[in-house]
N, C-alpha and C positions, 0 to 999 in steps of 0.2 A: 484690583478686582475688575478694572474694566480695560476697555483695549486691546492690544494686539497679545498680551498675558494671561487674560482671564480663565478664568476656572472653568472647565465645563467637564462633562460626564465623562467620557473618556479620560480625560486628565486624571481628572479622580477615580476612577476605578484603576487604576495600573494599567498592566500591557492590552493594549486598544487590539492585538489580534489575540483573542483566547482560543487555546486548544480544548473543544471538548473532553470530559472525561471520556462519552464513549462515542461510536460511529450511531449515528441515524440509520432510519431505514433506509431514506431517499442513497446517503453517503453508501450504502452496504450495496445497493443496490448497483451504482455507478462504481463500484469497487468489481463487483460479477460482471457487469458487461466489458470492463477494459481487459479482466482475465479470459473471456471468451471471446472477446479480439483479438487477442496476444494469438490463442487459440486458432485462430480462424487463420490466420496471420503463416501461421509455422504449416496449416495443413495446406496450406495453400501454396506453398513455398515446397512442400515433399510431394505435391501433383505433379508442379513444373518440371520435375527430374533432376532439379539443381542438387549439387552431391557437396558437402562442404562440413567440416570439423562443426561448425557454430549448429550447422541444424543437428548433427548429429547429437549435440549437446542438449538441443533444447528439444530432441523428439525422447530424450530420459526425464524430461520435467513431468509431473501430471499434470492432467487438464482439470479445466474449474469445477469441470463434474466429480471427479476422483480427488481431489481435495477437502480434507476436512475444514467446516467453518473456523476451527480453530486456527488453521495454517490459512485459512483464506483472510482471515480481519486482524490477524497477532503475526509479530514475527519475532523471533528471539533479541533478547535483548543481557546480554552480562549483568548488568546495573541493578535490573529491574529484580522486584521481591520475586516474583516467580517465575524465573527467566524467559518471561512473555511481555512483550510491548504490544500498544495499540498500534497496528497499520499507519495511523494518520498523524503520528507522533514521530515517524520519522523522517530525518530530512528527504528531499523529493522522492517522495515512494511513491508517485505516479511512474516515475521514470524506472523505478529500478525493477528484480526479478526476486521478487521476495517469497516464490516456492520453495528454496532450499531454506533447509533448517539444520544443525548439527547433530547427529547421530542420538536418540534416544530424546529428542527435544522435539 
């Protein structure tokens, strides 16, 4: 019970990082300013004149304005009961481009 073993809160309660059930406002909130970065990012990038496959790809993305909050905080998941995942469930989803979704999803 005592020493470098002992019991303590975290121990006892299981995995010491939990995943919210759902995103926060603060979390929702810092989720719309990295999409209106990304945003700011791409427009800023088709000012410069630069011509390139990858802009061309992401000037067919929508922006966080034309995005439903549904596609803004879920992103498709196979697994999941209604092939919707919370955003912050998946692995490094700060990093990734989780606008695309599969056709009728």
């Amino acid at each position: 019970m005592f020493g470098a073993f002992r019991a303590s809160q975290p121990s006892l309660g299981g995995l010491l990082w939990k995943v919210p059930y759902r995103l926060s406002t603060p979390r929702k909130a810092r989720v719309r300013s990295r999409l209106q970065a990304v945003d700011e990012v791409i427009a800023a990038v088709q000012r410069s004149g630069v011509e390139c496959a990858a802009l061309d790809r992401a000037l067919l993305l929508p922006t966080e304005q034309e995005m439903a909050p549904r596609d803004k905080y879920t992103t498709f998941s196979r697994t999941a009961r209604d092939y919707r995942k919370g955003v912050h469930k998946v692995p490094k989803w700060t990093r990734l481009t989780l606008r695309e979704n599969p056709r009728g999803f």
